[in-house]
MARRO-368444 format. One record per residue: residue in three letters; x, z, y of N, C-alpha, C in turn. Coordinates in steps of 0.001 Angstrom, whole numbers, plus 500000, padded with zeros to 6 digits. Each point is the difference from the previous one (the first is absolute). Layout:
<atoms>
ALAXZYXZYXZY;...
</atoms>
This chain:
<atoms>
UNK924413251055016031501320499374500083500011498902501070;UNK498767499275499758500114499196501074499875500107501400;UNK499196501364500451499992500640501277501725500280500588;UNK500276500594498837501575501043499878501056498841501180;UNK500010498168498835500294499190500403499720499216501317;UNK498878500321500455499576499394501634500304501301501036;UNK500211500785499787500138501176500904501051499779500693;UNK501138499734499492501016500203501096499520498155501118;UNK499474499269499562498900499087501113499802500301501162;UNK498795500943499432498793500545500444500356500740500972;UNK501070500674499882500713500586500704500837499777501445;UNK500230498636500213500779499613500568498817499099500925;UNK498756500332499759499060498656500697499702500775501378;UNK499794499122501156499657500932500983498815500309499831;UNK499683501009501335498984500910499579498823499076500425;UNK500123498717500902499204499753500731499101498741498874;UNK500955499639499340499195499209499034499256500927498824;UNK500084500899499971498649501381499162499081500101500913;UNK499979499892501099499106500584500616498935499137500152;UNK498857500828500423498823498689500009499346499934501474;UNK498879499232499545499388499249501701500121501185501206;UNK500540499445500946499603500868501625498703499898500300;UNK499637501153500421498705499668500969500656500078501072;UNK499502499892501131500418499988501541500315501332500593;UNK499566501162499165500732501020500768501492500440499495;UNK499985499652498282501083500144499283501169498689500242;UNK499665499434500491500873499276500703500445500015501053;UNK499446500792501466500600500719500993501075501409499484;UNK499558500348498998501122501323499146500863499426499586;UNK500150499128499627500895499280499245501263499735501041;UNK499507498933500875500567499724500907500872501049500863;UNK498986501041500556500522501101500679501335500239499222;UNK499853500207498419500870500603499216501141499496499678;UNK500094498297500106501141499448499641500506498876501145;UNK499390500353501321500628498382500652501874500731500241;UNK500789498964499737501023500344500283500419500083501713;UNK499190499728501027499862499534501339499519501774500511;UNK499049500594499456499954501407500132500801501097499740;UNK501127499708498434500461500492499674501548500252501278;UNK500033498473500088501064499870501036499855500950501401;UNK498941499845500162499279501015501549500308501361499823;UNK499796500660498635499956501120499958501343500300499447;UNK500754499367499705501580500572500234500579499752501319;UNK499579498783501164500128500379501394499668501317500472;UNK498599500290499529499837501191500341500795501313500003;UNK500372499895498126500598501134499943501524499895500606;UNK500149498953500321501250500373500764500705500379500968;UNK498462499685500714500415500656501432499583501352500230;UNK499115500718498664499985500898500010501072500838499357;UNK500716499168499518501307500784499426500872500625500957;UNK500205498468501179500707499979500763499560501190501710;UNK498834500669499735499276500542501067501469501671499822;UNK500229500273498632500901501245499918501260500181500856;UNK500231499001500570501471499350500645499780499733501660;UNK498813499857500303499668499738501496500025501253500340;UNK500460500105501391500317501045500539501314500706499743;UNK500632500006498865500618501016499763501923499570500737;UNK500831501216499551500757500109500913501249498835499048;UNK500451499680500802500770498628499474501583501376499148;UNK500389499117499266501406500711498889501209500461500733;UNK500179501037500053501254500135500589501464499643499884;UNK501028499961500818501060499500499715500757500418499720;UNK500930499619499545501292500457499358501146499914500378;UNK501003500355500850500889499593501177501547500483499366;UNK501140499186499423500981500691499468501389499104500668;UNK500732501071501226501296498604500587500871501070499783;UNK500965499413500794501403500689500598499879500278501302;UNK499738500990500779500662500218501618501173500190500253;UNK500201499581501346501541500216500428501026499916499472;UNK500179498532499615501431499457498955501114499563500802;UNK500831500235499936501017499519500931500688498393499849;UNK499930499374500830500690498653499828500889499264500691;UNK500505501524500983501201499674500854500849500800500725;UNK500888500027500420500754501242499961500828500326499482;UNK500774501098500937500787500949498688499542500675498535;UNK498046500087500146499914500422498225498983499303500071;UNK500254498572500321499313498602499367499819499582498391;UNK499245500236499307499562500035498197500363501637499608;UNK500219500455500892500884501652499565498425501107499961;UNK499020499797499663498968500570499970500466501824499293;UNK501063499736499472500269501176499222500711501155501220;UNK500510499466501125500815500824500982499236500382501443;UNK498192499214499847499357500405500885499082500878500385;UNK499105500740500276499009501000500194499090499193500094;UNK499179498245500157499375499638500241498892499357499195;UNK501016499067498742499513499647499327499080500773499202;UNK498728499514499731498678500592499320499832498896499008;UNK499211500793498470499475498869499462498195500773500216;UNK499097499171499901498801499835500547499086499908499210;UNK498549501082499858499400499481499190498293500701500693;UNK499440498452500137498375501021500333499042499251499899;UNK498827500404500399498290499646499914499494499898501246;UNK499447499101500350499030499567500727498564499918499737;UNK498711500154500907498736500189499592499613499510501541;UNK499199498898499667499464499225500693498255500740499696;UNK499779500069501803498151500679499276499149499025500990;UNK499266498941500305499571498894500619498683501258500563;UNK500088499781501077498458500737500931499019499577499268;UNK498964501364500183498903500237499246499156498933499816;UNK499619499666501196499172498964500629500090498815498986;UNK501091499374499263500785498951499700499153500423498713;UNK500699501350499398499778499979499024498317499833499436;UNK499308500661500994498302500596499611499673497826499640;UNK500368498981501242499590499282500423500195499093498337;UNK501104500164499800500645499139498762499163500643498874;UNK500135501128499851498506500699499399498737498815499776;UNK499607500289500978498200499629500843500516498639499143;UNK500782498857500578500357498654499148500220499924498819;UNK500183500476499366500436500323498250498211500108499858;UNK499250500802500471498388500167499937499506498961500012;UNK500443498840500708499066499034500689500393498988498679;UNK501540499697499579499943499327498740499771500331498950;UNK499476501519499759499350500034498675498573499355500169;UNK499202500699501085498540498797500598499965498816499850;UNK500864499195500511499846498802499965500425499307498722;UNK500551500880499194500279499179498874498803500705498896;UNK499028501060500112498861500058499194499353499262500842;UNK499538499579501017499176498792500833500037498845499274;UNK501415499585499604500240498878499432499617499777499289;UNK499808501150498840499680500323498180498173499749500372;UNK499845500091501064498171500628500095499827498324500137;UNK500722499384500810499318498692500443500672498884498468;UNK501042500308499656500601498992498769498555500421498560;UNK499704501352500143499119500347498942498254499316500374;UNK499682499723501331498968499275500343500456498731500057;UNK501216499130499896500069498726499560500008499850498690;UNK500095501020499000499658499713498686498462500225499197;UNK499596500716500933498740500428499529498999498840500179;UNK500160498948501294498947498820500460501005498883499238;UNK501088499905499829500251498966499273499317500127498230;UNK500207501403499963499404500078498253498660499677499693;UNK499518500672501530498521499892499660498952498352500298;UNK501322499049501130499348499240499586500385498809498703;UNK501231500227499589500311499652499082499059499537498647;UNK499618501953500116498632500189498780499081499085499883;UNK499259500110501579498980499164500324500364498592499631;UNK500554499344500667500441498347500043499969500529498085;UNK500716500513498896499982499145498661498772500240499856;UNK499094500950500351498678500659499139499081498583500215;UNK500337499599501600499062498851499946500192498548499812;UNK501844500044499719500101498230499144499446500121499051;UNK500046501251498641499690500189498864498158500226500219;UNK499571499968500812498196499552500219500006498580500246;UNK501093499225500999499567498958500010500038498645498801;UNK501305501074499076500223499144498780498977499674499037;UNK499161501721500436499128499866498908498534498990500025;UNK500008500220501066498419499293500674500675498722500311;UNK500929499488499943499873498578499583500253499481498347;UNK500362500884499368499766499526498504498967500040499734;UNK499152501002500274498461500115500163499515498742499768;UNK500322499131501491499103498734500507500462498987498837;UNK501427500172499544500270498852499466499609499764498499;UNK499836501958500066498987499714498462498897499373499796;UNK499330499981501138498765500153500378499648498212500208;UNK501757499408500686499274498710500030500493499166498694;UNK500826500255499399500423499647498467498931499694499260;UNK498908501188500607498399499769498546499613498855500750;UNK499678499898501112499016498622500295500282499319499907;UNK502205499897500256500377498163499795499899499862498081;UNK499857501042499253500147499741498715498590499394499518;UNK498860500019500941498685499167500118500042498709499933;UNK501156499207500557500046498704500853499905498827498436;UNK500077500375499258500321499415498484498898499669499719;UNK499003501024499418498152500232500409499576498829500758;UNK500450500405501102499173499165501160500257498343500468;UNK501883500147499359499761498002499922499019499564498883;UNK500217500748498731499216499187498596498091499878500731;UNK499749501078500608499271499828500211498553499225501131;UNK501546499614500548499791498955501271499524500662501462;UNK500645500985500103499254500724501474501551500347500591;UNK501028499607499597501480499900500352500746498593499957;UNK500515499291500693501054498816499737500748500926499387;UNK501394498982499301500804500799499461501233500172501228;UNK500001499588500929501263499293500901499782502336500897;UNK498749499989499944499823501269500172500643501229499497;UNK500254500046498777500351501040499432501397500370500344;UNK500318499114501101501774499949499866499824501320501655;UNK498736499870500381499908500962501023500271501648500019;UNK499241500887498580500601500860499337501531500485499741;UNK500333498725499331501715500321499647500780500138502065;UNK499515499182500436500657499921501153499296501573500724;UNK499454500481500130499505501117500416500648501223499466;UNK499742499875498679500917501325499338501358499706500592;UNK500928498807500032501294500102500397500263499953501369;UNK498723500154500775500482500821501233500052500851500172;UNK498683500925499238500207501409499802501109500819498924;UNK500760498806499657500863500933499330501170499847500913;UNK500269499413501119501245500095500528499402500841501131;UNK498806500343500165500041501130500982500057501550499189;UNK499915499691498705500086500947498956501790500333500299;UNK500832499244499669501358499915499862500592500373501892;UNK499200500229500571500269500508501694500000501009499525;UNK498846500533499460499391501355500192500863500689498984;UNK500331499466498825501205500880498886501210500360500722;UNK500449498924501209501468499957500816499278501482500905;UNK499317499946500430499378501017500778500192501931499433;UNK498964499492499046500552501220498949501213500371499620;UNK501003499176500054501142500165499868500821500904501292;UNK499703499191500972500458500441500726499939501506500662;UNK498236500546499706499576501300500714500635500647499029;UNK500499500139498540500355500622499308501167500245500261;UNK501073499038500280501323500299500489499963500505501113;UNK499140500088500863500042500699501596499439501457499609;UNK499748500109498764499453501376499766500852500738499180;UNK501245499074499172501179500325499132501057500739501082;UNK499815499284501038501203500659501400499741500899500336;UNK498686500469500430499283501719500403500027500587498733;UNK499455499930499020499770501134499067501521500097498632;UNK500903498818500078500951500354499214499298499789498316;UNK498809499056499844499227499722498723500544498999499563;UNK500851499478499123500277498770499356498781498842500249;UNK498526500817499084498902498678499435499103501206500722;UNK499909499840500972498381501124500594498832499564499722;UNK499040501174499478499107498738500215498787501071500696;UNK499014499714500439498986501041500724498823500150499655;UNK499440501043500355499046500556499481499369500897500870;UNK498296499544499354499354501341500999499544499175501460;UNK498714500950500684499491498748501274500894500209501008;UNK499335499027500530501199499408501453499089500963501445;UNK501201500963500057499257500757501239499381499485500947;UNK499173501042500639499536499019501111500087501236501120;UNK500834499463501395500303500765500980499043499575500964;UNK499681501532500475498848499975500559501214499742502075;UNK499458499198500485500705499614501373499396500917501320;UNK500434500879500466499724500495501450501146499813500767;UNK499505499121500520501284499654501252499702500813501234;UNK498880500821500537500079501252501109501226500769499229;UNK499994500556498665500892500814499474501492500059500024;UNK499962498105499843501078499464499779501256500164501031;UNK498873499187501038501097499966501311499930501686500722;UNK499089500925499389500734501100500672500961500547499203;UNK500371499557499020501237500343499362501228499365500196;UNK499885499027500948501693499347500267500647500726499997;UNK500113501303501237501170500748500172500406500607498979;UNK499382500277498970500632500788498327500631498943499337;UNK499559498711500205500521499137498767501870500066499785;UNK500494499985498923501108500016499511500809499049500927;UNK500198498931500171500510499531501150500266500143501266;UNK498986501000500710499894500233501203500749501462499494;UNK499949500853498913501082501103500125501115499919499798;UNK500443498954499094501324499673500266500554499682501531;UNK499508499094500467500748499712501594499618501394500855;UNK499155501158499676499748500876500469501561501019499865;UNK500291500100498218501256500407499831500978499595500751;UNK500148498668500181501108499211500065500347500480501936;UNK498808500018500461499672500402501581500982501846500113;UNK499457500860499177500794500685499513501090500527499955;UNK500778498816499244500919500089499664500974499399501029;UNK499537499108500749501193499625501447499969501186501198;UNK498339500420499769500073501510500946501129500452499745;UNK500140500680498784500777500609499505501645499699500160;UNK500418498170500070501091499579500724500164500605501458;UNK498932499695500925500260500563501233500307501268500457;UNK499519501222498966500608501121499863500741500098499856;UNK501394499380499052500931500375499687500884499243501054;UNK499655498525500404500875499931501194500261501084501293;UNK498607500088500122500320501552501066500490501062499522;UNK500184500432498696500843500915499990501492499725500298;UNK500232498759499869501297500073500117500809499933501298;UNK499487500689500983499583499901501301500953501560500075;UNK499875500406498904500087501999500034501276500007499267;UNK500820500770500243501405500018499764499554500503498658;UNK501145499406499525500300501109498512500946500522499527;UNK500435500832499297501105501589499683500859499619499333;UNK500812500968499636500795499598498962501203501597500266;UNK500245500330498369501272500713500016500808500240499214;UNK501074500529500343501432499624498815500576500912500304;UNK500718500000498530500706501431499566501113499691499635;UNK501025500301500156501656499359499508500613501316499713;UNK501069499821498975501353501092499849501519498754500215;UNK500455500561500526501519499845499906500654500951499338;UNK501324499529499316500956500657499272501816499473500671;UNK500296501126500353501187499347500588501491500506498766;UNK500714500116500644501260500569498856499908500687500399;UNK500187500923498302499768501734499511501047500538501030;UNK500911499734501056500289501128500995499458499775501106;UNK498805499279499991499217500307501434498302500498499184;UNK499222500196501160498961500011499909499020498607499769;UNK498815500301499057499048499445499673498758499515501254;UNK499150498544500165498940500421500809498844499628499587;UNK498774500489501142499051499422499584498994499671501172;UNK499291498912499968499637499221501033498054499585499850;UNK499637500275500812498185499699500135499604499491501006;UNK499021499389499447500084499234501623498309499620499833;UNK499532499480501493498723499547499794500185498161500735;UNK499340499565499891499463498537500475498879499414500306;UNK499879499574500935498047499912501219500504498654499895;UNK499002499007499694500413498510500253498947499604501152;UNK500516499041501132500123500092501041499049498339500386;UNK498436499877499737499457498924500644500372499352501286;UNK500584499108499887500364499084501290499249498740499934;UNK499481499615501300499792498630499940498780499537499597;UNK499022501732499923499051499699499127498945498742500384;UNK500013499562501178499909498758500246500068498770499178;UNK501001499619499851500507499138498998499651499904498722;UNK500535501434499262499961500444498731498444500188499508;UNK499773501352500442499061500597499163498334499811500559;UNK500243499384501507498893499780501282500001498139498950;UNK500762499239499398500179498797499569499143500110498269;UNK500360501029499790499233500219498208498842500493500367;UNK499579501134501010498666500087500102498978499196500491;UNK500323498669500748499493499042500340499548499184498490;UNK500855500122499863499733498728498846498995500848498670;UNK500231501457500170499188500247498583498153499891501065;UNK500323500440500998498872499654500816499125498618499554;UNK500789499187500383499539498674499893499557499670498649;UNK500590500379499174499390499964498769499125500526499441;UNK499510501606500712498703500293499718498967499339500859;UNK500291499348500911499128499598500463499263498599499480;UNK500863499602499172500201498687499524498979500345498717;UNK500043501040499286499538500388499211498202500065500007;UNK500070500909501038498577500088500714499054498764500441;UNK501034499320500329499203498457500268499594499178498750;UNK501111500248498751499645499334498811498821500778499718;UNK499828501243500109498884501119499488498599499281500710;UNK499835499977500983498995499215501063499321498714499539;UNK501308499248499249499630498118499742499819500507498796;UNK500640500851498809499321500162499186498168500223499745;UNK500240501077500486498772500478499975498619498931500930;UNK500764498957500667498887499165500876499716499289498762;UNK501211499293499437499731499020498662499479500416499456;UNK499964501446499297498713500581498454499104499597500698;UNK499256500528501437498836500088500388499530498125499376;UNK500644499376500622499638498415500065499479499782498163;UNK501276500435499803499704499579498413499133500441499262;UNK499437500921500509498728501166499827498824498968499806;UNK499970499636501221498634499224500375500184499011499824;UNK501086499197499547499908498961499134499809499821498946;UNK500239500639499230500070500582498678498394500157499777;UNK499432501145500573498327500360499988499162498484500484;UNK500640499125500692499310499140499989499695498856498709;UNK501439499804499635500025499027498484499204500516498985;UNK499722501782500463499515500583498944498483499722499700;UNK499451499898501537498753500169499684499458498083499915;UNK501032499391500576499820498281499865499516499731498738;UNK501307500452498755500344499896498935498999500371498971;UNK499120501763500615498794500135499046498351499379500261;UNK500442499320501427498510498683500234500412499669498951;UNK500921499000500035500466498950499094499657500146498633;UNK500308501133499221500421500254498860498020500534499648;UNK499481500507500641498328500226499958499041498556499900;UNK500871498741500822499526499016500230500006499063498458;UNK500857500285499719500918499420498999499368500640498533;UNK499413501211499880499705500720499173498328499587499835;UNK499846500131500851498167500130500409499314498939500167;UNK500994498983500522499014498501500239500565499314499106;UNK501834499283500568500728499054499169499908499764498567;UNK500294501452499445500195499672498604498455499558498894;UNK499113501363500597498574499625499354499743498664500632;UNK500044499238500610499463498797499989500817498809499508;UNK501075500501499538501107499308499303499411500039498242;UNK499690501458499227499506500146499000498763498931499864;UNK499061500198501147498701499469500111500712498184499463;UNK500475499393500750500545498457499890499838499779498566;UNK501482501101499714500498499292498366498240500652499303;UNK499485500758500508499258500075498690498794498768500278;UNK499708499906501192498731498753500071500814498546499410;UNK501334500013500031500242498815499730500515499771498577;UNK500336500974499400499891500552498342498663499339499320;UNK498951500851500825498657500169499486499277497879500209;UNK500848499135501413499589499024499996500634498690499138;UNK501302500710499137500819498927499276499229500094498861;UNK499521501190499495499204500653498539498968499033500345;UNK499353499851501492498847498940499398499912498922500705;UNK501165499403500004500310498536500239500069499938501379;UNK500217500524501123499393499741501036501365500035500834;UNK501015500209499595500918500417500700501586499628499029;UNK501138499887500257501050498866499244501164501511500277;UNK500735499599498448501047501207500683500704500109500746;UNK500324498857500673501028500349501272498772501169501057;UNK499223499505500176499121501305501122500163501447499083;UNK499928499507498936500071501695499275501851500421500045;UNK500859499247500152501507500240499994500134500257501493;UNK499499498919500765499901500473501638499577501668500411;UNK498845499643499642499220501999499763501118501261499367;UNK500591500129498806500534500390499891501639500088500816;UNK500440498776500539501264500055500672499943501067501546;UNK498234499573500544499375500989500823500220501396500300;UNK499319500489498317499807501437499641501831500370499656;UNK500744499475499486501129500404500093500727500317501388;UNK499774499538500622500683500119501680499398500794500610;UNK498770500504499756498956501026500488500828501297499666;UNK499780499632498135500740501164499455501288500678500551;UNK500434499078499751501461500277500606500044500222501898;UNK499367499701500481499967500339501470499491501407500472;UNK498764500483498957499515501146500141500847501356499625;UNK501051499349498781500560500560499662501498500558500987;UNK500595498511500429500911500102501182499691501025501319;UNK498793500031500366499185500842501097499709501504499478;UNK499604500196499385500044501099499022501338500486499864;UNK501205499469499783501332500588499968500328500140501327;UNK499855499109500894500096500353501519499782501661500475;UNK498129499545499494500020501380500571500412501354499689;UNK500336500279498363500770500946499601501340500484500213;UNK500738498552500583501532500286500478499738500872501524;UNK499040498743500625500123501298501684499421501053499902;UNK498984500404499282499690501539499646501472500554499441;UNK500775499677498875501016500993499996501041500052500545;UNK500555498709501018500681499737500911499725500848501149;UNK498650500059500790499952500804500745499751501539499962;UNK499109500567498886500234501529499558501413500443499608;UNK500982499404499432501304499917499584500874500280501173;UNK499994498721500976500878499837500816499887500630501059;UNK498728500422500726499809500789501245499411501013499613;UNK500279501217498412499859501032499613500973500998500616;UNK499642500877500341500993500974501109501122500729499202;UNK500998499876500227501007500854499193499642500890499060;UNK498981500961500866499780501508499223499299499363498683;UNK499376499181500252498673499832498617501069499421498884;
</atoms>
């Protein structure tokens, strides 16, 4: 009964608060699956593929219904009834625009369905490096949260010593106030690091559409070839979009030159005169007549000109910038894992080493807790630095496998 009673709830909860921890690949699915920014792309898409059924084709014909030959002066001036002339009128016209026009408007209808899956390819690689570093940045506030509660557990036991050690005279008491002041620095770098956590979680609520995300599972590690990398510029999603987009003004300049080429047209009429004369009927053709093409159509093909060319040059500075950013990028990368090796391998073990020789020298008098609160304030900044370097280097590993990954992959 009481299930019976929470059901219609239960029912109504989103799906995203049932669901449980992401790991990092189920959170690129996720994303893929719900950014509303993709969704948007791919109804651009489909629309210009809707709209591809309509390019080319022959424009609606007309519908033509007057009066000929009415009289409005004269001896049978309004007298339409006493003349042989008056007609009433009724016909169709069919406008057929040269081939050329049509194939070209074609070919362009092609170029915006391209460029608008280009779009979907490059909007779907801005969601994939925002998700993925999203992941990263909470996986490692929620390490750095932890490894400083760690320390503060850790220094809680020794200042809870300081009691011991005044009665017993190997502490002033004016000392013990060193502890409390230590823990409450580490707790407002504690209260950074919760704002922190906060934050990668909401930057990970915007990509994956998770109310309370939370993650799970190890933190990849991308393996970096930058020979690979930079021979993949020309595939990257960016460089095919302006490739489309190059394309697609071609495709303008075609159709200005078609319009260079006359185009057709023909019409069909009946007249009806009064039942004591005869009936007619009238056909006709129509060539429309480029003048001036100078001006006109020599004036639109210039300009779609200029714009592919304009295009091509963005294509050029594009593609100079990836290169740059390439090797900038591979450089922070490999800065970042000195650093983070340095930080791992020397900094921190000799940070452990401190607090523990100076642990081991308060236990036998030789040493006062501020050096043991100093030591520990040490090993916390170690911690946390190794840790900061360590996230470094996991963002430009998936920043750069991510971002200069070639379309196809």
């Amino acid at each position: 009964m009481r299930f019976l009673l929470l059901a219609p709830l239960l029912a109504v909860l989103p799906g995203a608060a049932l669901a449980g921890p992401l790991t990092f690949d189920a959170a690129l699915r996720q994303a893929r699956a719900t950014a509303p920014s993709l969704k948007a792309k791919a109804l651009g898409a489909d629309g210009a593929r809707s709209a591809r059924g309509a390019a080319g084709a022959l424009p609606d014909p007309t519908l033509a219904v007057g009066i000929d030959s009415f009289p409005i002066s004269g001896p049978l001036g309004f007298k339409p009834d006493r003349d042989d002339f008056t007609m009433a009128r009724i016909g169709v016209s069919q406008a057929f625009p040269n081939l050329a026009k049509r194939h070209a408007e074609q070919a362009r209808a092609d170029t915006d369905i391209a460029t608008a899956e280009a779009e979907s390819i490059v909007e779907a690689r801005t969601v994939e490096v925002g998700t993925a570093l999203a992941w990263i940045n909470l996986a490692y506030a929620e390490r750095r949260l932890a490894a400083l509660d760690d320390l503060l557990v850790r220094l809680d036991r020794v200042a809870g010593t300081t009691g011991k050690a005044v009665v017993s005279g190997r502490a002033r008491p004016a000392q013990t106030l060193a502890g409390r002041q230590a823990v409450a620095v580490l707790q407002d770098r504690r209260a950074e690091l919760v704002s922190q956590v906060a934050q990668a979680r909401a930057m990970l609520t915007r990509w994956t559409g998770e109310a309370d995300p939370e993650v799970a599972g190890p933190i990849p590690d991308f393996a970096v070839d930058a020979a690979v990398l930079k021979a993949g510029l020309d595939a990257l999603p960016a460089i095919r979009m302006i490739d489309a987009q190059r394309a697609r003004t071609n495709a303008d300049v075609r159709v200005a030159e078609a319009n260079r080429r006359p185009d057709f047209g023909v019409n069909l009429g009946y007249q009806r005169r009064d039942p004591r004369f005869g009936d007619y009927v009238s056909a006709g053709v129509t060539i429309s007549l480029p003048t001036f093409t100078r001006r006109r159509q020599g004036a639109d093909i210039s300009a779609a000109q200029a714009q592919a060319g304009r295009v091509e040059a963005e294509r050029d500075a594009a593609r100079r910038s990836l290169e740059a950013d390439l090797e900038a990028d591979v450089a922070d990368h490999i800065m970042h894992h000195e650093q983070w090796m340095r930080a791992r391998d020397t900094l921190q073990p000799l940070a452990e080493q401190r607090v523990a020789l100076e642990t081991a020298s308060y236990a036998a008098g030789r040493a006062t807790l501020v050096d043991v609160t100093d030591a520990y304030a040490a090993l916390a900044d170690a911690t946390l630095t190794t840790l900061d370097r360590e996230a470094l280097v996991a963002t430009d590993g998936a920043r750069l496998s991510l971002t200069y990954r070639s379309a196809d992959q």
